[in-house]
N, C-alpha and C positions, 0 to 999 in steps of 0.2 A: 448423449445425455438422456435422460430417461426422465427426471423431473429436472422443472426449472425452478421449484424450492430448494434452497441448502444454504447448507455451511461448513467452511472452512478454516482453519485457522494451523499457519507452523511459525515456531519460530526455530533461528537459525543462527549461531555466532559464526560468523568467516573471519578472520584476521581481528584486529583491533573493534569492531563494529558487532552490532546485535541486531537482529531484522526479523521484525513482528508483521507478518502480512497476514490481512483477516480479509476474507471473502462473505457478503452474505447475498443468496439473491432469491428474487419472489418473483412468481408470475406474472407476466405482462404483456399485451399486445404490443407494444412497441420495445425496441431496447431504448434504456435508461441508463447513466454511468454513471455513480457518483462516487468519484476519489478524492481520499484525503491522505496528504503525504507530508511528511516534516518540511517545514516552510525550505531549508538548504536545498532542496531536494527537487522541490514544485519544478522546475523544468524539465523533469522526467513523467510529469503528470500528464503529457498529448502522449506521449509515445504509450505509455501502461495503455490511455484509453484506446491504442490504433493497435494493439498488442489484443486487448479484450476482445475487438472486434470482431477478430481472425478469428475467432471461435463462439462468437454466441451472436445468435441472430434477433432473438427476442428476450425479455427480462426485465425485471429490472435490479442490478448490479450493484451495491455499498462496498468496496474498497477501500481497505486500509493499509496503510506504509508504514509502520513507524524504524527509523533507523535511530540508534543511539552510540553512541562512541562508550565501548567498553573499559578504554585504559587514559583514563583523568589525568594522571602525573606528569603526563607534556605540559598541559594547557595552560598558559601564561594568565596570573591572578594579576589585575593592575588594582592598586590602591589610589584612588582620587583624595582621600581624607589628606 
């Protein structure tokens, strides 16, 4: 890596599912991780940061996740009224 400013951003459809992953990161004496990932999902949130790791020594790192479900017509609507 050549600088430790940038930005990133793809998004991605695989199967039923949309996947918006955004990178941005700034100069920093120490590393810094800060992920944010669709609340479903957050258990996959240690692993991204031990994942980050493996590749950036200093920084500081903004991570985002967003997954969405592309195909609505399964999902069971309940009526409380």
């Amino acid at each position: 890596m050549r600088s430790m400013t940038g930005y990133g951003r793809l998004t991605k459809n695989i199967g039923d599912y949309s996947y918006n992953v955004e990178i941005k990161s700034l100069n920093s004496k120490n590393l810094n991780i800060n992920t944010s990932i669709s609340p479903l999902f957050s258990p996959l949130e240690l692993h991204i940061q031990n994942l980050v790791k493996k590749y950036f020594k200093r920084g500081t790192l903004r991570i985002s996740v967003d997954i969405k479900l592309l195909k609505t017509d399964d999902i069971i609507d309940v009526d409380l009224g």
